[in-house]
N, C-alpha and C positions, 0 to 999 in steps of 0.2 A: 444024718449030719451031726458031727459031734458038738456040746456043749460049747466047747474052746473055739473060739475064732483063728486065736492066735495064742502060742506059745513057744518060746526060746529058752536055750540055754546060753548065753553068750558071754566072752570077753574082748576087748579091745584095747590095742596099747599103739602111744604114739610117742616116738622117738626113744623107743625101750621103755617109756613109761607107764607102765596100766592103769587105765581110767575103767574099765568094766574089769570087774575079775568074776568069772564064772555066775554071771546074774542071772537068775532065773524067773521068768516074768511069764504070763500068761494073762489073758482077757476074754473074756466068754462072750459070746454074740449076744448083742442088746444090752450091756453091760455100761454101766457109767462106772470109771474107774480112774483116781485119782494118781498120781506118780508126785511124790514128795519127797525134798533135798533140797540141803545148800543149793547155791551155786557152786560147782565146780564137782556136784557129788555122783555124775555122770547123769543126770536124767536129757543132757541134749544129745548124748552121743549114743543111748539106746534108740531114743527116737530118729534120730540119724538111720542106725540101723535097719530098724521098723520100716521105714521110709526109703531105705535104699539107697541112701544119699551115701553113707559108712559101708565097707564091706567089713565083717568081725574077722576075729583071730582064727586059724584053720582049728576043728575040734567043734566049730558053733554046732546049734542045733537048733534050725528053727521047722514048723511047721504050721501050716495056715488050712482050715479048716480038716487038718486030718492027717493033711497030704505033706510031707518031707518037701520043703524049700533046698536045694541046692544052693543058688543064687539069686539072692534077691533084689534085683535094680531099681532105681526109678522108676522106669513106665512098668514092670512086672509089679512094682507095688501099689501103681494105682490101678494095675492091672483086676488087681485082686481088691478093687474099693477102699482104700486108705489114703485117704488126704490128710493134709496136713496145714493149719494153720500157724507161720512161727510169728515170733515177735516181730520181724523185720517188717513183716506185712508183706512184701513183694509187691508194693501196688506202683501204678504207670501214673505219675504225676501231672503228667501233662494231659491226657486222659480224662472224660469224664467219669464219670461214678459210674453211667449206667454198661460202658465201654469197658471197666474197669471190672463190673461184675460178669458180664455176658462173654467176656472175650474167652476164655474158658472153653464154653462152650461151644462158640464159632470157631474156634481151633478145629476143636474137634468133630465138626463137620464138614472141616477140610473144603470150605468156599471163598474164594476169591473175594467178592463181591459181597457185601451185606448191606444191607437199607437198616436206616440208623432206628426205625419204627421198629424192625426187628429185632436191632438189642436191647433200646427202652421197653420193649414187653418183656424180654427175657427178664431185664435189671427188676422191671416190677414188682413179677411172677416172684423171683427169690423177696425181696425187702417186703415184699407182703406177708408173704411166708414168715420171716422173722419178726413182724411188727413193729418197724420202724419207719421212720422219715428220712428220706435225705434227698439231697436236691438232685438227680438224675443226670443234667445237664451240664452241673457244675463242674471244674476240672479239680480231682482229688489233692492239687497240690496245695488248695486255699480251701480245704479240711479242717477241723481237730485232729487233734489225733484219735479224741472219743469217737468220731465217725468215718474217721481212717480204717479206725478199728471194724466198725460195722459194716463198712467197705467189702473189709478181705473175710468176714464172716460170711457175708451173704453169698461173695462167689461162690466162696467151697461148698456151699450149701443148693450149688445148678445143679453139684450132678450126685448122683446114687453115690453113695456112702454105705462100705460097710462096716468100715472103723474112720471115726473122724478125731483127729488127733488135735487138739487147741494148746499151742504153750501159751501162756500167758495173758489169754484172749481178752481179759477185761482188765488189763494195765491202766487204761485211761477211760473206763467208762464208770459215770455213776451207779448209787444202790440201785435205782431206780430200773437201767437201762440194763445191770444187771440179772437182775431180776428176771426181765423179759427173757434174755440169753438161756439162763439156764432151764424158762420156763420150755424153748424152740428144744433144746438137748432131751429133754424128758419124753418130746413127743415124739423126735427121733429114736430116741428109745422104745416108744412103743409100735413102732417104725420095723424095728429089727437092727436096728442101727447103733453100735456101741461108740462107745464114747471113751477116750484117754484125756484129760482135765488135767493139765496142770496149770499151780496156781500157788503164789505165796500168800495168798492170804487166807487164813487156816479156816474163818465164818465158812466161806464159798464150798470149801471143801468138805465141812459138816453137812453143808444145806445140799451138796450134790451125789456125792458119791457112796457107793454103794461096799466099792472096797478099797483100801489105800495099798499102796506100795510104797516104802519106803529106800531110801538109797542115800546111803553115806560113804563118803572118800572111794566110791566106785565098788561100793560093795554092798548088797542086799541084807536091810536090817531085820525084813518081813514085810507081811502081807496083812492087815487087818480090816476086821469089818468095824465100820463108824462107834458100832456100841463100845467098842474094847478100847477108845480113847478118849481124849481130851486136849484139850486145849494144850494144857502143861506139860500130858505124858508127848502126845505127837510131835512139840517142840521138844524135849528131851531127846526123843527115839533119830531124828533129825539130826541136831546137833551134837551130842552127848552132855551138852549143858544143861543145867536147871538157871533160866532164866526169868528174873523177879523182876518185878515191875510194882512200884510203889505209886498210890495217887499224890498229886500234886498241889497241894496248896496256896491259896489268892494269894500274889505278892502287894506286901502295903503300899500304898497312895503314898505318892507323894508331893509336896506343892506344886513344882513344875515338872508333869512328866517328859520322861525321853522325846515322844511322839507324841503332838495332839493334833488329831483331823477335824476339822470341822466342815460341815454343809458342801464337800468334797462329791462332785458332779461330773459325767462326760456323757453326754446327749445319745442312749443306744448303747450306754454300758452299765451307768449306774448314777443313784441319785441322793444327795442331803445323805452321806455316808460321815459317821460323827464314831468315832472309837478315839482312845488312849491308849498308850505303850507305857510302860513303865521300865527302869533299867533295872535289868535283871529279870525282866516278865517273860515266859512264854504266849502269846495270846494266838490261839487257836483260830481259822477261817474256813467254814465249810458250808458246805451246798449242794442244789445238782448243779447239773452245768447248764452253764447258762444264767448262774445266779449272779455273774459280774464278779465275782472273786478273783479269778488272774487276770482280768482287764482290772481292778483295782488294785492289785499287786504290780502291774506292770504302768500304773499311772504315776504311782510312788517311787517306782524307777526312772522313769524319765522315759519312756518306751511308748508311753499312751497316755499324753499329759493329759492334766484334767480341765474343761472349759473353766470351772469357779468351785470356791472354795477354798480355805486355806488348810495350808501343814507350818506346822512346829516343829520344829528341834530343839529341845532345850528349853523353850522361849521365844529364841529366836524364830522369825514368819519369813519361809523360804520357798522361792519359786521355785518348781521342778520342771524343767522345760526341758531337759535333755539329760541322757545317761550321765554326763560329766558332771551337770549339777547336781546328778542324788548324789555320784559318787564322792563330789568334793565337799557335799553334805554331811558324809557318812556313813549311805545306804550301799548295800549290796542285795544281791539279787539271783539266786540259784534255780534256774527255771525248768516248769514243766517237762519240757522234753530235753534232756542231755544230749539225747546223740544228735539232735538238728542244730539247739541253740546255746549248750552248755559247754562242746567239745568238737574239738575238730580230729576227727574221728581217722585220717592218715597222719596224723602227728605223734611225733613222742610224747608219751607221760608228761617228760618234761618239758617239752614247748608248749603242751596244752597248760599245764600248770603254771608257765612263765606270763601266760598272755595279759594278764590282770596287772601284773609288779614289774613287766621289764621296765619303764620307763625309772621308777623307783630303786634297779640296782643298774643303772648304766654308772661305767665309771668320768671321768673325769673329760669334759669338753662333750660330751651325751655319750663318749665310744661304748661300744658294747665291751661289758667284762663278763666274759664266757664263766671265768673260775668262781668267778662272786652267784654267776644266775647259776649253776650248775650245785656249788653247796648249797644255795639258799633250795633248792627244786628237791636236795636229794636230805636235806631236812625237815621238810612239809612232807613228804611223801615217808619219811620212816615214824614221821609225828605221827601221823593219818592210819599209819598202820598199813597202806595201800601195800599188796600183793602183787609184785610183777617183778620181771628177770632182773631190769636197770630199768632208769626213767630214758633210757633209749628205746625202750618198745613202744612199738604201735598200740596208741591207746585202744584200737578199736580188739585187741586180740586179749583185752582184760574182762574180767567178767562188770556184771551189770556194779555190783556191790564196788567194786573196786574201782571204778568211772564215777560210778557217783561220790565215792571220799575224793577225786582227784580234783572234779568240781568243788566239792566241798571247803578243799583245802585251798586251791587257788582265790576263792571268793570272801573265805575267812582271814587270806594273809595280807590281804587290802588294807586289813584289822577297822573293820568298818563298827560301826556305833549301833547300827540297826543290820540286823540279817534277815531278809526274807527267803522262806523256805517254800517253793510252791513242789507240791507232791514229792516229799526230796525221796520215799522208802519205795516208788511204784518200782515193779519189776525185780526187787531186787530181795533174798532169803531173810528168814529171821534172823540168823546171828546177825545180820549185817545192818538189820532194821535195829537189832539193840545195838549197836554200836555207834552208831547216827543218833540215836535220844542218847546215848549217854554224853556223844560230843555235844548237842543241844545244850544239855544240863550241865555238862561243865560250861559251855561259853558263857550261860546265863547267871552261873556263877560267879564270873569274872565283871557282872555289870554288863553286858550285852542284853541290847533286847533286843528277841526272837519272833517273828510271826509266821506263822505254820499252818500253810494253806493242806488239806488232806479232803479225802472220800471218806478215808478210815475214823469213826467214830471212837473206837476202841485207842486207835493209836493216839488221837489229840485228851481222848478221859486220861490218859497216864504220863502224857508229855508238858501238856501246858496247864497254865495258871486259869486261864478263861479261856473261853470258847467262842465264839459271834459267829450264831446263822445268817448267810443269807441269801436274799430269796430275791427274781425278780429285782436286782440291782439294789437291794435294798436290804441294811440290818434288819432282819426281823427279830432276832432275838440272840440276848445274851446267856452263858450258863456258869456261874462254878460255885468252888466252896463245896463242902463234906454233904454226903445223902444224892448226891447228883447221879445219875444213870444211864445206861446206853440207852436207853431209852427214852428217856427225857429228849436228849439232843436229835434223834432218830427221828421221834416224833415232828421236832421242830421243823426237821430240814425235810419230808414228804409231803407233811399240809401244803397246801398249795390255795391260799385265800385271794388267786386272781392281781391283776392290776400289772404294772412294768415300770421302765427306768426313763422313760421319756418325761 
């Protein structure tokens, strides 16, 4: 049996336009192997391929364990052990977890009939397997998405694999949970079980893979092994830029800050939470999950008010009891998940973008003036830089990066006082992660203050001014100012010295 599991020669084009030009890719069985690229640099549409979802251009050349593929479908491709994890998840909402994991499987025993004891041993068997927790019974619609995530991991992991394909598997999971992931892939690997890893965050990619592939504008940059890069060169080879990143210095105190929280409480989410904002501050918020950070983010919104405790603006001590009150406070609010809660995902560009300011450009007597929201939508959007045909497209046919400046840009033209940032870079390429801290650093520029919820360590050391761990619903530490490390804040946010927010 040869070395190579899988190898191609392929191109693909849609509507005359070439997204793969003659790519060449191969993966060796038991092989952990990473696929790196913008978004839009074709790495969904090989794995498309891969997966049988895409048929290529006539000319391809693919072959699986030796043997000349003709045609490679759906079921011939899981025919031949290749699943696929994608970003969407594919999970049944209404469903519980352990229904959600097993079903898979009882498909493919082709029975009518199943005793629910049946799929909760199946769901077990897998979540054991990975080491995790999750509630079995629960229906996956009233999830994280962090456990959404470890959802559609465990399924693909019922059945024999002998390429397991992850796009973007750990979008919403912590270091922590991470960790574990990659630790289940390694033992698949020793398994006989290879592995295709993609992932924009370049740490994961060091710490997993064995060999990269790169891919820009639909074309093969090369193939390298971990030692022959780096941080800097692998973003270069990616993008063609050299992208800098400068640390960030404490912004000065001032008498009355932007924001001041104090002994700020909600019974089961977080407790005596006491931080300041300053105008013009970046202040950083991380943790694992569960540490009460986007329940504190979303208390501040009006979304999950808090039982006691005051906020400031200004000075001024302002109740937050509802979205309209942060909003007519000054707050805005760019959440966690885009495609559930940030975007309405069958809508234009531009309606999605309008939803924030319609009431703000109605013309005269409240009428709607179509020419007034249409300039104003098609000037945030050339501001933003956002990439799509007209803000007549459907948002949902824009890449992650480009979704997310649209959020962005709608939540910014509020022209709010305070901007909260909860994971605004998850899912989405480097260029587009520098592009989002440089809007950051200009808006902070202008007298906005920014709070920037992330996993990413790296990303809040070069974005913001201060940093606040926390743990168990609770600040447990703050960081910043010159000598500061990945490591310092690393350490902060893994200790785990017990206790809760009750």
């Amino acid at each position: 049996m040869s070395e190579i599991f899988l190898s191609m020669i392929v191109s693909k084009s849609f509507s005359g336009v070439k997204v793969l030009d003659d790519v060449e890719f191969n993966i060796r069985r038991g092989e952990i192997h990473s696929l790196c690229g913008e978004n839009g640099s074709g790495k969904s549409t090989l794995v498309k391929i891969i997966s049988g979802v895409y048929q290529p251009d006539s000319g391809a050349r693919i072959e699986i364990d030796g043997a000349s593929v003709r045609h490679l479908s759906s079921i011939e491709s899981i025919h031949h052990g290749i699943q696929v994890i994608y970003q969407d998840l594919a999970l049944f909402p209404t469903l519980s977890v352990a229904e959600n994991i097993a079903i898979g499987q009882i498909l493919a025993r082709g029975k009518s009939l199943v005793r629910k004891e049946t799929m909760r041993a199946l769901a077990t068997r897998a979540v054991n397997h990975i080491g995790v927790k999750l509630p079995l019974d629960e229906p996956v619609g009233g999830l994280s998405m962090a456990d959404q995530q470890l959802v559609a991991i465990c399924r693909a992991f019922m059945s024999d694999v002998n390429l397991l394909i992850m796009d973007e598997p750990t979008t919403a999971l912590t270091r922590k949970e991470v960790n574990a992931l990659l630790n289940v892939i390694k033992d698949l690997q020793r398994n006989g079980t290879a592995s295709l890893f993609i992932s924009h965050k370049l740490d994961e990619i060091f710490d997993i893979a064995e060999r990269v592939t790169i891919l820009r504008d639909g074309c093969k940059i090369g193939t390298y092994n971990p030692s022959e890069l780096d941080t800097k060169r692998l973003s270069f080879l990616m993008t063609g830029k050299n992208l800098v990143y400068e640390a960030v210095s404490p912004v000065v105190k001032k008498d009355v800050p932007l924001l001041q929280v104090d002994g700020l409480s909600k019974r089961g989410n977080f407790r005596d939470i006491e931080f300041s904002l300053e105008r013009g501050e970046v202040l950083g918020i991380t943790g694992l999950l569960g540490s009460g950070r986007t329940e504190l983010a979303l208390a501040l919104f009006g979304l999950n008010p808090a039982d006691t405790g005051s906020i400031r603006i200004e000075g001024q001590k302002i109740v937050i009891d509802s979205v309209g009150t942060a909003m007519k406070s000054g707050i805005s609010y760019v959440p966690e998940n885009r495609l559930l809660q940030g975007l309405v995902l069958r809508q234009s560009v531009g309606k999605n973008f309008l939803l924030t300011v319609h009431r703000r450009l109605t013309g005269r007597f409240g009428l709607r003036d179509s020419r007034r929201q249409r300039a104003e939508a098609e000037k945030w959007i050339h501001d933003f830089e956002v990439k799509t045909p007209s803000i007549d497209s459907v948002i949902e046919t824009l890449s992650g990066g480009n979704q997310q400046r649209v959020v962005l840009a709608k939540w910014i033209a509020t022209n709010p006082k305070i901007l909260i940032l909860d994971s605004p870079t998850v899912g989405i390429d480097i260029a587009a992660k520098s592009s989002i801290y440089a809007t950051i650093h200009h808006l902070a520029s202008r007298g906005m203050g920014i709070i920037l919820i992330s996993d990413e360590v790296n990303e809040l050391m070069h974005t913001c001014n201060r940093i606040l761990v926390m743990q168990r619903g609770h600040i447990k530490a703050e960081f910043s100012g010159d000598g500061l490390t990945v490591q310092d804040v690393s350490s902060a946010i893994v200790e785990d010295n017990g206790g809760d927010c009750r």
